[in-house]
N, C-alpha and C positions, 0 to 999 in steps of 0.2 A: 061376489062374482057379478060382472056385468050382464044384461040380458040382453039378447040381440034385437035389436027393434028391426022387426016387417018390411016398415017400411024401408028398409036399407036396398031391402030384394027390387024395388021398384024402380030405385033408381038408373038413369040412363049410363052404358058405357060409353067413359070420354075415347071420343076418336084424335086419332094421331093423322100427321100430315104423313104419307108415304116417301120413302127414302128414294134418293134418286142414284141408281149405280155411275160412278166414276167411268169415263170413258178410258179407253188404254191411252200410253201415251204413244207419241206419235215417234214415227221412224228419225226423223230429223233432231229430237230429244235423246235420242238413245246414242246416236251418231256423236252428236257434243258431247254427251258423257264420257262415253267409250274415249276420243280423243285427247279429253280435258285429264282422264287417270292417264294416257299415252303419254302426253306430254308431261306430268308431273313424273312420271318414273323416268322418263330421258331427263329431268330435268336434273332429277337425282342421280343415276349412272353419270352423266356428265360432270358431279362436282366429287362425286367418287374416283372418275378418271383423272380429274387434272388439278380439283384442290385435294382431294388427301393426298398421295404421292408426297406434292411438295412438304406438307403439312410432317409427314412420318417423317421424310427426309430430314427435315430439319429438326427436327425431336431426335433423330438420331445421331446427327449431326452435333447435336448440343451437347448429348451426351459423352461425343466420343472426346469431343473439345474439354469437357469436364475431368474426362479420364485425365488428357493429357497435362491439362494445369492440374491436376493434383499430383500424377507423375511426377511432373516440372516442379513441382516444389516439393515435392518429397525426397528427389532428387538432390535440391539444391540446399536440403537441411543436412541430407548426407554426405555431401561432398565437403561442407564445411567443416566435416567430423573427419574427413580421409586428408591422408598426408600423403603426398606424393615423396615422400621417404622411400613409402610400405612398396610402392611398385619401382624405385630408383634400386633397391635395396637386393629385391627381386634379381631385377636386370646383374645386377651383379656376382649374383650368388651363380643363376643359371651359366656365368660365364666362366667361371670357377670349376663351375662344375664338369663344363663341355670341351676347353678348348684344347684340355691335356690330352684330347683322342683326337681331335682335327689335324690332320696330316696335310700338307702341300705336293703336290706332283707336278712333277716336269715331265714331260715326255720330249724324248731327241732323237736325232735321226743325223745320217751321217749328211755329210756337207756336198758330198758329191760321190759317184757310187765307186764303193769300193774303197771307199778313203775311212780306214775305223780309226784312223787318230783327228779328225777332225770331225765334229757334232756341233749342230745348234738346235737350237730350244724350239720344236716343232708345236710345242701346245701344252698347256698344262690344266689344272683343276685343282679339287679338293678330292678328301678321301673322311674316312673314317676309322676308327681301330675297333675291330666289333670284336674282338678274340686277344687276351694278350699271347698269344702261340703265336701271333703276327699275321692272322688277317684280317684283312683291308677293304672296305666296300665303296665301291667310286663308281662313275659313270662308265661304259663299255666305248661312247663316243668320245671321252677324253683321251684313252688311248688308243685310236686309231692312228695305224699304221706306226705302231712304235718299232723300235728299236732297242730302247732304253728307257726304261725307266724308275725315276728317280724319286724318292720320296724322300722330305724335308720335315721332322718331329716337331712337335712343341720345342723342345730342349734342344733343338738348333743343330741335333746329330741327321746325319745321312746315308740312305742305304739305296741298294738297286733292288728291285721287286720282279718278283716272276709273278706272272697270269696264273692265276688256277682254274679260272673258267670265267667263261660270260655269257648271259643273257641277252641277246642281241635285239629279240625282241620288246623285251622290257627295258633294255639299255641299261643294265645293271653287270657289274665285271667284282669278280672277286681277286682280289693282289695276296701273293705271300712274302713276308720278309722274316729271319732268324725271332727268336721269342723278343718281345717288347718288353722292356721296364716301365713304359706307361698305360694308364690304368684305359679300359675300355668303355666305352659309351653304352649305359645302360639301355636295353628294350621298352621301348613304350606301346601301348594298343590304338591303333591309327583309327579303329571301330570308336573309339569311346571320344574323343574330339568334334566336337560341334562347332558350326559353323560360329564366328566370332571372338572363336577361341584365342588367346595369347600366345604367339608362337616365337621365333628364334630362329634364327640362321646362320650359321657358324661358317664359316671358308676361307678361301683367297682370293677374293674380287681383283681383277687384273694385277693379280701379285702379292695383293698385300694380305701375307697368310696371318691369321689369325684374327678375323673381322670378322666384327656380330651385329647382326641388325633386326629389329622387334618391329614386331606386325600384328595381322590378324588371318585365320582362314576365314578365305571370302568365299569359300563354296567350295563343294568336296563332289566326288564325283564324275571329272571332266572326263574326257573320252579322246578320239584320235584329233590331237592340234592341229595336223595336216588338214582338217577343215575349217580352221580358225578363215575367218572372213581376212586377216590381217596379212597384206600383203608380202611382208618381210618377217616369217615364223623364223624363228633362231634356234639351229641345228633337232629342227624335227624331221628325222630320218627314220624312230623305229614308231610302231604303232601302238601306242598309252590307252590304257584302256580303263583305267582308272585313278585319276590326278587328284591331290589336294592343292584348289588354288589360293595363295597366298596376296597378300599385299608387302609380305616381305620385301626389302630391294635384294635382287640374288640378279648380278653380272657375271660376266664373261668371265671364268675362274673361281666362280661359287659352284659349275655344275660337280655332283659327286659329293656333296659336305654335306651335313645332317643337317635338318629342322626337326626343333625342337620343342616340347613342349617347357611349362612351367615348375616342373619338375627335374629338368635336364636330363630327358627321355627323348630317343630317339622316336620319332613320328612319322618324318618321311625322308626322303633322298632328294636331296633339290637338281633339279633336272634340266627344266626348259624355263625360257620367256619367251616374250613374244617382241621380236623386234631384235636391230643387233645390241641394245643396253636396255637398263631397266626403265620399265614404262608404267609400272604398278600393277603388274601383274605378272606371276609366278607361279611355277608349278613343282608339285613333288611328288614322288610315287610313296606310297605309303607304305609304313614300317610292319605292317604284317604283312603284305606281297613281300617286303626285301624281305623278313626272315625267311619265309616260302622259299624263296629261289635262292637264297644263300645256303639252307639247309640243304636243297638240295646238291647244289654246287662242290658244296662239303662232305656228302654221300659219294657222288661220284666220283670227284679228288681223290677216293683210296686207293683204288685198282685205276689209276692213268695208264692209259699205251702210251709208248714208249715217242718218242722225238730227236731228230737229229738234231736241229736248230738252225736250218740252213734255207737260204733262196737258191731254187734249182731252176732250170733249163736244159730242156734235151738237145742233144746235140745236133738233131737233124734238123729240126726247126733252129737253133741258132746259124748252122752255116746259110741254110737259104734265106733267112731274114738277115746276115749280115755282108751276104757276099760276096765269101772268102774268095779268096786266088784259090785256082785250082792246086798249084802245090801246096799252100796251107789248108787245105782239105784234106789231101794227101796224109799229113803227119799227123789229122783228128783220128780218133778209134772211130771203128764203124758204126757203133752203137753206145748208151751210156745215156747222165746227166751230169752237166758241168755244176757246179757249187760257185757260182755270182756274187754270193753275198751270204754274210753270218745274222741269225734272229738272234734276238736278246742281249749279241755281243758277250759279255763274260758267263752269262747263263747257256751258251750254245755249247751241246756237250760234241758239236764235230770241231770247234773251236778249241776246247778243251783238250780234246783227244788227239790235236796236231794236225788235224787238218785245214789246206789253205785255198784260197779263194783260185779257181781257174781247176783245179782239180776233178778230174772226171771219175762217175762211178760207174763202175762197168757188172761189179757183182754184189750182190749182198746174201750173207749166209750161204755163198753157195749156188744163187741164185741167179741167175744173168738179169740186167737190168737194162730197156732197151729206151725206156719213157717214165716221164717223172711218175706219173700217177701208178705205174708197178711199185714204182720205188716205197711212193709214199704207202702204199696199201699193205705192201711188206712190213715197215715202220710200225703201224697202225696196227699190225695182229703180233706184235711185241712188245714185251710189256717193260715198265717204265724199272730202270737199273740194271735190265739187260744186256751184256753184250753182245756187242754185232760182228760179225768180223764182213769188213769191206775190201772189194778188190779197187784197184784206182789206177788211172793212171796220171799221172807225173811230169813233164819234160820228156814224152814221149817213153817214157818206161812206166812196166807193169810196178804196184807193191801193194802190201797186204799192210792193212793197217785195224788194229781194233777200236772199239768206238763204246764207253755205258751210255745207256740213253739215257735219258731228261724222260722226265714227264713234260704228255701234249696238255696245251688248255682244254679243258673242259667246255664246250659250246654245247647247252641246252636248245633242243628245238620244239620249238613253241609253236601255237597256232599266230598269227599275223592279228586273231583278232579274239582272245579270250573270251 
């Protein structure tokens, strides 16, 4: 162990120089601080604002460019595997398959009133055979203001069609003719069809029945065409409230024919364009509203009221709207409606029943009849096969004549805007 030496205690303590305190800084130091971090965080927001942006963009940009060239040639490794055979082949089959139920219509009308041995060709369309029991599903706008109409088969046989009812809203008409030996267009699901989809258009473009033309749906959907911006809509009369639009080409004499799928399935009802010929764009109502309205059409159809078949006028309003000499006023009955013109021609069962144009009804059942609208409402709560017994007159004499009625069409009433 060390021993502590004494004199150690003697020794002087070293002094230190005293510390001198730091004065504060000053206000104008603290000012350029405070400014100098101001300006670097605006300096930074600044290149956040207007170089990243660009920056993502185009990193995203790069990316989607990448997608698209590997698309593009994944694409163009599988096209050189695809044989346009496999979609030629398609096209053919679906035409095969569709065009034995595409029907052609004429609709006619007499040449001048009262003339039933002369007709010309008032308008025609397409149809479909959705029933081989012979009915018919077409446009309600192709037969306007018919007379007659005439359906043209596949197989080049021809028949006259009665109305069973129509949809006037939806512009949908169901036709009947005797049972059919050709086969009928199967049902397809209008829900299940996406937009792009392969479609088919089967008809009579200005006559020529049995024309088929491939496209695609270009969007489903559409609503009333009446406010299509396009100045010249072609025959948008009812109100569509749900269209499949097509790029099919579908003219003047396609309305009423099916579009169809890749299947040769019924999808939609081809309807409208827009303009008076095709401009690449088309419409059709779709094959689950027609079953809709054709089911029901076909409910209704069993119990029909009854139908003369006849265009009427009452006699009071004909003489003052025509005229007459006071003696040939004279020789009219006092009351009644005169029978102008026959509906349906060989379907009009007051035509059938011997009755002729100029003929006045004065009774029905018993009933005096003074204005069309009795007459008709009489009709109306009679049912369809019944007989009528009519009072009439003649060349100035009274006779009794009987009458079985027709079945009337069928007219569903709809809201204007579903």
């Amino acid at each position: 162990m060390s021993v502590e030496d004494p004199s150690d205690y003697d020794r002087p303590i070293p002094s230190y120089p005293p510390q001198r305190l730091q004065p504060p800084a000053s206000v104008a130091t603290v000012l350029v601080s405070t400014f100098t971090s101001l300006g670097i965080v605006m300096v930074l927001l600044l290149m956040v604002r207007w170089v990243l942006p660009p920056l993502l963009e185009s990193s995203r940009y790069s990316w989607y460019r990448g997608q698209l060239r590997a698309e593009h040639e994944a694409a163009g490794e599988q096209l050189r595997n695809v044989s346009l055979d496999g979609l030629s082949r398609v096209s053919e089959l679906v035409s095969q398959r569709v065009t034995p139920s595409v029907v052609h219509i004429d609709v006619k009308q007499s040449t001048e009133e009262n003339a039933l041995s002369n007709f010309k060709s008032d308008g025609q369309g397409s149809g479909v055979i959705v029933d081989s029991e012979g009915y018919i599903l077409t446009n309600n706008h192709v037969l306007e203001d018919a007379l007659l109409i005439e359906i043209r088969f596949s197989d080049d046989s021809r028949r006259e069609a009665r109305i069973v009812g129509i949809d006037e809203a939806r512009d949908l008409a169901v036709l009947k003719v005797d049972k059919i030996e050709l086969p009928n267009i199967a049902w397809g699901n209008s829900d299940t069809m996406i937009v792009g989809a392969p479609v088919w258009a089967v008809g009579s473009p200005f006559g020529l029945h049995g024309s088929i033309t491939f496209g695609i749906i270009s969007s489903k959907h559409r609503g009333d065409l009446s406010e299509s911006s396009y100045q010249y809509t072609n025959r948008i009369k009812s109100q569509y409230s749900d269209l499949i639009q097509s790029d099919v080409a579908v003219n003047p004499g396609n309305s009423g024919g099916p579009l169809v799928n890749g299947q040769g399935q019924l999808i939609g009802i081809n309807t409208a364009i827009l303009g008076e010929w095709y401009r690449g764009v088309s419409f059709s109502i779709p094959s689950n509203l027609v079953k809709q309205i054709y089911d029901e059409i076909r409910d209704k159809s069993k119990t029909p009221p009854g139908w003369l078949g006849v265009k009427l006028e009452t006699i009071a309003k004909s003489i003052i709207d025509r005229e007459e000499a006071a003696d040939e006023v004279e020789q009219q009955p006092a009351q009644g409606v005169r029978i102008v013109d026959f509906v349906g021609l060989e379907h009009s069962p007051a035509r059938r029943g011997g009755m002729k144009i100029g003929d006045v009804i004065v009774s029905f059942n018993g009933q005096p009849i003074d204005d069309q609208r009795k007459l008709i409402a009489f009709i109306g709560k009679t049912a369809a096969g019944a007989k009528a017994k009519l009072e009439i007159m003649r060349d100035g004499s009274r006779k009794q004549i009987e009458i079985e009625l027709g079945p009337r069409s069928v007219r569903l009433q709809v809201p204007t805007k579903p």
